[in-house]
DSSP file (Angstrom, degrees, kcal/mol; ACC not computed):
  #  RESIDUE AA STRUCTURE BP1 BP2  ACC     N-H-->O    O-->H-N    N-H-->O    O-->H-N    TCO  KAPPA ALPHA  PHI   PSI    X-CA   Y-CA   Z-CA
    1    1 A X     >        0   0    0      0, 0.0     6,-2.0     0, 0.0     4,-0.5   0.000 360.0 360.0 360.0 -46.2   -9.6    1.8    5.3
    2    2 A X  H  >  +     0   0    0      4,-0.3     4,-1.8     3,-0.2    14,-0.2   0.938 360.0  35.3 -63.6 -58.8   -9.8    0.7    9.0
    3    3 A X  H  4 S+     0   0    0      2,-0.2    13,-2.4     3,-0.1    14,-1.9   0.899 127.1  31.4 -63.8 -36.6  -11.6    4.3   10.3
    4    4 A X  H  4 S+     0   0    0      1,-0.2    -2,-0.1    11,-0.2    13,-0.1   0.996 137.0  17.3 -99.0 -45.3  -13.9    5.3    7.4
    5    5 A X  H  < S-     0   0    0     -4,-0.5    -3,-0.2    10,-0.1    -1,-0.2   0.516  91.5-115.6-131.1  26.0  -14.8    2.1    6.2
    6    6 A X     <  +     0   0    0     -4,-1.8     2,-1.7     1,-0.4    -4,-0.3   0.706  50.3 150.3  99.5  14.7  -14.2   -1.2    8.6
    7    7 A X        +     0   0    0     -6,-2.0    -1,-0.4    -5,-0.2     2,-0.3  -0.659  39.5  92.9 -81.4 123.7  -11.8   -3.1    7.0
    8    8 A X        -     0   0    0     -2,-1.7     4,-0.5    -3,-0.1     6,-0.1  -0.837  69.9-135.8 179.3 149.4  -10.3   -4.7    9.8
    9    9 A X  S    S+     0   0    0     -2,-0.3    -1,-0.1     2,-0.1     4,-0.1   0.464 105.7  51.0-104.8  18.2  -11.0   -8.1   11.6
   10   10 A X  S    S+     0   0    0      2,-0.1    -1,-0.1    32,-0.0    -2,-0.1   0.536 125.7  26.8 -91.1 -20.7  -10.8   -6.3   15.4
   11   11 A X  S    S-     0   0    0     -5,-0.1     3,-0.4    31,-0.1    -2,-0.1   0.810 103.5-166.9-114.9  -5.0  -13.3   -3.5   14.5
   12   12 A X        -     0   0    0     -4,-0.5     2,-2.7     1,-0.2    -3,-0.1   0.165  59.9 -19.8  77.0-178.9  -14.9   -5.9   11.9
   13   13 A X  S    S+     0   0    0     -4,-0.1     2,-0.3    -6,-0.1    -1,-0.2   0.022 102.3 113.3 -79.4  62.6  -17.1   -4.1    9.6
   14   14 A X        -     0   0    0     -2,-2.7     2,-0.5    -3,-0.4     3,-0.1  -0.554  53.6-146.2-108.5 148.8  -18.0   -0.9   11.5
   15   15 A X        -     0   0    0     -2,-0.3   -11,-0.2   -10,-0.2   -12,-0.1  -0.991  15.4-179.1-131.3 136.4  -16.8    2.4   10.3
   16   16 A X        +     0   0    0    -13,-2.4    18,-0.2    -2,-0.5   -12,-0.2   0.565  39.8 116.2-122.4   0.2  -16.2    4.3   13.0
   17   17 A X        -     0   0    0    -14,-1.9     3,-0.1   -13,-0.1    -2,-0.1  -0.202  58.2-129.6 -41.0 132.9  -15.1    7.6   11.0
   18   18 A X        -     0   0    0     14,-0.2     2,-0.5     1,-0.2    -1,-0.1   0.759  55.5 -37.6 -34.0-137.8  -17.1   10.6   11.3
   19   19 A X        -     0   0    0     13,-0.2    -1,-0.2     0, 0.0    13,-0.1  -0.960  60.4-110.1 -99.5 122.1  -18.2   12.5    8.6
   20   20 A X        +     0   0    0     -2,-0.5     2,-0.2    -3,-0.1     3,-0.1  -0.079  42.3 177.2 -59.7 118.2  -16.3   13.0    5.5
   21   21 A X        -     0   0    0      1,-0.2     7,-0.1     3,-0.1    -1,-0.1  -0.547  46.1 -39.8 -98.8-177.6  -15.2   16.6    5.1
   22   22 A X        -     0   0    0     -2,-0.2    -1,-0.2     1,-0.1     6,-0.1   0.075  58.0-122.7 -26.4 141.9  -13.0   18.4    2.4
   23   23 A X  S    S+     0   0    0     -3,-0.1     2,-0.2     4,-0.1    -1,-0.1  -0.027  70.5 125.4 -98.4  49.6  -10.0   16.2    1.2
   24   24 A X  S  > S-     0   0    0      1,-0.1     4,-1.3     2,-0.0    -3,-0.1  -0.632  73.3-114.5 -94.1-171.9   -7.7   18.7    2.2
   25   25 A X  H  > S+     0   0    0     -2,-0.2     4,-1.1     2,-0.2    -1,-0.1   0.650 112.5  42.8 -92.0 -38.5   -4.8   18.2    4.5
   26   26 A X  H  > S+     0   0    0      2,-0.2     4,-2.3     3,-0.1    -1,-0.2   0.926  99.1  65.9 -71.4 -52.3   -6.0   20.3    7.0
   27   27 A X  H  4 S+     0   0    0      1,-0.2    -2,-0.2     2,-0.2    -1,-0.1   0.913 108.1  46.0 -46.4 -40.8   -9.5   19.4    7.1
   28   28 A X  H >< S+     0   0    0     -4,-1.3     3,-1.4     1,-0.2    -1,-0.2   0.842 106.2  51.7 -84.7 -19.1   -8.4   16.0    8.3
   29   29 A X  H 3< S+     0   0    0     -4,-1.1    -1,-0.2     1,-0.3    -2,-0.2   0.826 113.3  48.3 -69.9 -25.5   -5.9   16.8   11.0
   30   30 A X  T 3< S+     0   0    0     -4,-2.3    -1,-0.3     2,-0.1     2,-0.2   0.653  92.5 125.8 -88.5   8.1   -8.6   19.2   12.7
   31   31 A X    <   -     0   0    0     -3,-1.4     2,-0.2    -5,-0.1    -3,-0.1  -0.450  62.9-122.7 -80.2 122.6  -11.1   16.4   12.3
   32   32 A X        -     0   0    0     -2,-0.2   -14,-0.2     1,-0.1     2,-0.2  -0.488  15.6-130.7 -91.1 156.9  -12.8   15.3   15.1
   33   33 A X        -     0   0    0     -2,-0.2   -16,-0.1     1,-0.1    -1,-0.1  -0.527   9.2-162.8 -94.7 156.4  -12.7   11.8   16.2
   34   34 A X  S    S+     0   0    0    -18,-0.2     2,-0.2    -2,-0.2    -1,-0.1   0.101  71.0  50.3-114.1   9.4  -16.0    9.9   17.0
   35   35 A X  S    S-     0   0    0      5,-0.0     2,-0.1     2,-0.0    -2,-0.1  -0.883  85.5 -92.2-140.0 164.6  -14.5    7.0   19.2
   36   36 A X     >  -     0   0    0     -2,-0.2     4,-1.5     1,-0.1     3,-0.2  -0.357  36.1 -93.6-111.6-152.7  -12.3    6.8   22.0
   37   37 A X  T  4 S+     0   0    0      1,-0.2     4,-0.3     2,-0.2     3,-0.2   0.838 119.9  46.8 -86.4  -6.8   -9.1    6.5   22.7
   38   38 A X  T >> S+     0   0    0      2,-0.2     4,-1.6     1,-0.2     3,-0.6   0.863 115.6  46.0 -34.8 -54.5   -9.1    2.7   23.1
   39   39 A X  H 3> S+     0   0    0      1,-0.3     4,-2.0    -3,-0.2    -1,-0.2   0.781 110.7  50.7 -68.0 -20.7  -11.0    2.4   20.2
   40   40 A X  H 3X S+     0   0    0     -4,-1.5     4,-0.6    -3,-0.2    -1,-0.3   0.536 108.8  56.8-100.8  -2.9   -8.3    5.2   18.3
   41   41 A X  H X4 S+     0   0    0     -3,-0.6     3,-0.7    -4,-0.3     4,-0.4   0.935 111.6  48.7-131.6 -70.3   -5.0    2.4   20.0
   42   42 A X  H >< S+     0   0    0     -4,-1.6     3,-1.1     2,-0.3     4,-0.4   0.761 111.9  48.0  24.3 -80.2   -7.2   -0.5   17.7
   43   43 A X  H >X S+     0   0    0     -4,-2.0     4,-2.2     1,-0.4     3,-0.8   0.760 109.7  44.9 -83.5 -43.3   -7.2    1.5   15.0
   44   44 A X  T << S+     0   0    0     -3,-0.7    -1,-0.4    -4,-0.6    -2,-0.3   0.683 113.1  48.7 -97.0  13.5   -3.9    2.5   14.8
   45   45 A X  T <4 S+     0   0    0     -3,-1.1     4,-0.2    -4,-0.4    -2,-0.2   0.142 109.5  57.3 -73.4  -6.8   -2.2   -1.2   15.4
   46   46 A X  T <> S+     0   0    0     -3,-0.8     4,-1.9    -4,-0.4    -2,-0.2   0.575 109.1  48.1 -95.7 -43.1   -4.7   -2.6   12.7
   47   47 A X  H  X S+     0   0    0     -4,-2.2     4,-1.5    -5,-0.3     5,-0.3   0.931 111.8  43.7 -56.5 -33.7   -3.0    0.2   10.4
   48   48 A X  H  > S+     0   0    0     -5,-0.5     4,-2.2     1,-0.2    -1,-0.2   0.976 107.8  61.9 -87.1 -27.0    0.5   -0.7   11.2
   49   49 A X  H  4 S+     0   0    0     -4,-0.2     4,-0.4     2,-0.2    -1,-0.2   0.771 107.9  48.7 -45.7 -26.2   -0.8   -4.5   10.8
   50   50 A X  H  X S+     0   0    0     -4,-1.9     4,-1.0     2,-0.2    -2,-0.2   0.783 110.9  43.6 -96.3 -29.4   -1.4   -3.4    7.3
   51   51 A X  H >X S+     0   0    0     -4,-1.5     4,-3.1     2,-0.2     3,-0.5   0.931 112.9  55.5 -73.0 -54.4    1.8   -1.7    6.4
   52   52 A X  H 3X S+     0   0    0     -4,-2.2     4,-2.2    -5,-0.3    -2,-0.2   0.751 108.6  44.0 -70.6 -12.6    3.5   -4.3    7.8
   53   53 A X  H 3> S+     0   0    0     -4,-0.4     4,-2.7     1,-0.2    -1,-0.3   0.869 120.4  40.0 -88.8 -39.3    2.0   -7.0    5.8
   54   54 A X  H <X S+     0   0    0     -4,-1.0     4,-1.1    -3,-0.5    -2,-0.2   0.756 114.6  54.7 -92.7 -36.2    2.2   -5.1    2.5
   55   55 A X  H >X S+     0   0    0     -4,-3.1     3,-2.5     2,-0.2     4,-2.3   0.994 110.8  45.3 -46.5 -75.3    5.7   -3.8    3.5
   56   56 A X  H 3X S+     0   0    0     -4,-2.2     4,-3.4     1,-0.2    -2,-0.3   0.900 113.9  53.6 -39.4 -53.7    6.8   -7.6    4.1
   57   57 A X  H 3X S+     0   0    0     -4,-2.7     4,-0.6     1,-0.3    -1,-0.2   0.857 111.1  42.4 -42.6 -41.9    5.0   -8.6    0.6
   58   58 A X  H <X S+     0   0    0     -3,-2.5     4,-1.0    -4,-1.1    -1,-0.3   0.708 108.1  56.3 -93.9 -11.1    6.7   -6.3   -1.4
   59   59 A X  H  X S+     0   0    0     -4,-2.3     4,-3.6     1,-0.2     5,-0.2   0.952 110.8  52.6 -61.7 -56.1   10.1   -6.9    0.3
   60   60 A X  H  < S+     0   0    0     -4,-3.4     4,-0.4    -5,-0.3    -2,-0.2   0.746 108.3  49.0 -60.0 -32.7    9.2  -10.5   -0.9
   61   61 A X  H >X S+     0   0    0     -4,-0.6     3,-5.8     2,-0.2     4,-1.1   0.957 112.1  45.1 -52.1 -87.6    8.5   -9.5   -4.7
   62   62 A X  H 3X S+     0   0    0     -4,-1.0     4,-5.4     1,-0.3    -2,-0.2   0.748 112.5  48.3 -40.9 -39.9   11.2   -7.8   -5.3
   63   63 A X  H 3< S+     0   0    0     -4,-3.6    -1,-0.3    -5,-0.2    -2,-0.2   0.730 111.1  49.8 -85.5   4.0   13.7  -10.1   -3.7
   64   64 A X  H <4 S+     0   0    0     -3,-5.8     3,-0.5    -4,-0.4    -2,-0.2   0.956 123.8  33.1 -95.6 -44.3   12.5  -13.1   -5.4
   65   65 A X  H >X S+     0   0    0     -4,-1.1     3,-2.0     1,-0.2     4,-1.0   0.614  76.3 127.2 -28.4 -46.8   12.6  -11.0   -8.8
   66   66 A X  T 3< S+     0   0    0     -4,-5.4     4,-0.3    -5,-0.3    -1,-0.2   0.478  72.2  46.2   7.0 -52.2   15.6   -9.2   -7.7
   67   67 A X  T >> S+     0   0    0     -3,-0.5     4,-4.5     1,-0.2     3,-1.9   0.976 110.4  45.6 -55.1 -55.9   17.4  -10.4  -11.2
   68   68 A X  H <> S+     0   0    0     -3,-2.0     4,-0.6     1,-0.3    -1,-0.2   0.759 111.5  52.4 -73.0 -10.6   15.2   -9.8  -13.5
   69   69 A X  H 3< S+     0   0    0     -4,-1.0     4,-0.4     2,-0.2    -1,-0.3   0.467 112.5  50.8-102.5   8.1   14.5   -6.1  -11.8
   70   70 A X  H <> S+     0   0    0     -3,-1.9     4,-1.0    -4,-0.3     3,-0.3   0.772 113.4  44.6 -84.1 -60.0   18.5   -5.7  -12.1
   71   71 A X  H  X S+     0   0    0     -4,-4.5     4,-1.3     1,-0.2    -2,-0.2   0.655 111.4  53.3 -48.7 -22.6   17.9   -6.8  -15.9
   72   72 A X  H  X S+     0   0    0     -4,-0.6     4,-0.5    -5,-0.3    -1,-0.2   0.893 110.6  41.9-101.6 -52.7   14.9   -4.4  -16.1
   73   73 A X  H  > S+     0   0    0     -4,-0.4     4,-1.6    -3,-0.3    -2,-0.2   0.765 113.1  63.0 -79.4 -13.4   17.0   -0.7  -14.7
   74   74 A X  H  X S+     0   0    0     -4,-1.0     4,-0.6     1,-0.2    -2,-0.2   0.760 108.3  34.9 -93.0  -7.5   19.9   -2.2  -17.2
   75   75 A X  H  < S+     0   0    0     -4,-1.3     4,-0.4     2,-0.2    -1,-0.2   0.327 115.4  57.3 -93.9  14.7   17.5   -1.9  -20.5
   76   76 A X  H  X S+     0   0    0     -4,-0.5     4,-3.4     3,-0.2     3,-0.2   0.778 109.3  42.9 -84.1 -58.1   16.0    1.2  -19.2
   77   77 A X  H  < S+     0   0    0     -4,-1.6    -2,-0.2     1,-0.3    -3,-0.2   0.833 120.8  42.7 -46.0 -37.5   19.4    2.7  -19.0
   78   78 A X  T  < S+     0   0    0     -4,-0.6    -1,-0.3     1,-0.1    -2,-0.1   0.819 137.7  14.3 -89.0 -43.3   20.3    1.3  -22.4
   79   79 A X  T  4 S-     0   0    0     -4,-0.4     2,-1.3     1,-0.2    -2,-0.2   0.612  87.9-142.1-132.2  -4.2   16.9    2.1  -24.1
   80   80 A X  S  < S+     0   0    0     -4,-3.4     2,-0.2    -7,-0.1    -1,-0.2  -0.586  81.0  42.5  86.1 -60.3   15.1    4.8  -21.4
   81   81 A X        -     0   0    0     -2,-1.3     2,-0.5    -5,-0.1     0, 0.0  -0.812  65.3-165.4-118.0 166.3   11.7    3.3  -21.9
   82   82 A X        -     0   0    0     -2,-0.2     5,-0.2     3,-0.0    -2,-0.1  -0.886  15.1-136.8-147.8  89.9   10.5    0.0  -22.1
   83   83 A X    >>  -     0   0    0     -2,-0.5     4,-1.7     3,-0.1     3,-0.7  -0.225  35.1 -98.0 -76.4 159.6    6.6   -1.3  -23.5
   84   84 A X  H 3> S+     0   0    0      1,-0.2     4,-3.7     2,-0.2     5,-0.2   0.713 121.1  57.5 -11.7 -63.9    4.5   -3.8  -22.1
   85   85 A X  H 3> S+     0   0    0      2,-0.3     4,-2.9     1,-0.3    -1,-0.2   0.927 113.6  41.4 -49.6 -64.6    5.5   -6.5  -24.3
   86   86 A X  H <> S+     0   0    0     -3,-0.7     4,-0.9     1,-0.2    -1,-0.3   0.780 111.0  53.8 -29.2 -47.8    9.1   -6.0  -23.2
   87   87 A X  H >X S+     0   0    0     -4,-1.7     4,-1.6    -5,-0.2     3,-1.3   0.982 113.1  48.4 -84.4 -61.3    8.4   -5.5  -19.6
   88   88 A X  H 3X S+     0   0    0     -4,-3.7     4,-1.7     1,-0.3     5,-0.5   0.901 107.0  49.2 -66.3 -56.1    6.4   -8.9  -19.8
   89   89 A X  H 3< S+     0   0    0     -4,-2.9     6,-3.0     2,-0.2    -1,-0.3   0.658 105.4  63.7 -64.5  -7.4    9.0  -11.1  -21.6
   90   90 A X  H <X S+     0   0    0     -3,-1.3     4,-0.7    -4,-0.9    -2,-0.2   0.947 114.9  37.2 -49.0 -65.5   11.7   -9.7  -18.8
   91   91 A X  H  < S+     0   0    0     -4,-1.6    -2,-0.2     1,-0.2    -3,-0.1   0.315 127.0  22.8-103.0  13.0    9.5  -11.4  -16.6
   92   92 A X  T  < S+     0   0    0     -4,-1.7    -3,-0.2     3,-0.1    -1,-0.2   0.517 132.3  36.2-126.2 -43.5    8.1  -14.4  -17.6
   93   93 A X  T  4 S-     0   0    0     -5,-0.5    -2,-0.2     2,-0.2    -3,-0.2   0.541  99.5-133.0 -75.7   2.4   10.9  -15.5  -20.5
   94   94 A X  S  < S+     0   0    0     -4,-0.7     2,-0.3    -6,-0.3    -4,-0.2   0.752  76.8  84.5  67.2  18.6   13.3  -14.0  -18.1
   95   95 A X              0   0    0     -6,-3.0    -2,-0.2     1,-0.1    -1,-0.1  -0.898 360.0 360.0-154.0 133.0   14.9  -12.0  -21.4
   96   96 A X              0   0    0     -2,-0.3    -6,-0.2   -25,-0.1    -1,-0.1   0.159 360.0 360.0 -55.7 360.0   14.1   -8.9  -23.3
């Protein structure tokens, strides 16, 4: 998100990615970079800003839910799957 298409408020909306190759796993590790390595220091401290943020968020879900996601693996164990409807009155009447 940050290289290939800008999302970032340090590098602002710039993509600073090459050219898209093949999506294999290889193609991108041999890929060459178009910026230096200042710019490549940026880039990856706006990525770890973004994991951290999103880490910390979901940390935050789950523990304020934390019951109801206890309540939620003990009618899966009891009943193995669980539809929408179910899954929704867990969490908003706080009962299945």
């Amino acid at each position: 998100m940050v290289e290939r298409f800008g999302f970032s408020k340090k590098i602002e909306e710039v993509a600073i990615g090459g050219p898209g190759g093949k999506p294999f796993l290889g193609q991108q590790m041999s890929s060459q970079k178009y910026y230096s390595m200042a710019i490549a220091d940026v880039v990856d401290g706006e990525v770890r800003d973004l994991v951290e943020t999103a880490y910390s968020r979901a940390k935050q879900i789950i523990t304020a839910h934390i019951d109801n996601l206890h309540k939620l693996a003990q009618l899966l164990i009891e009943k193995e799957t669980v539809d929408g409807k179910e899954f929704m009155s867990l969490f908003i009447d706080g009962k299945a």
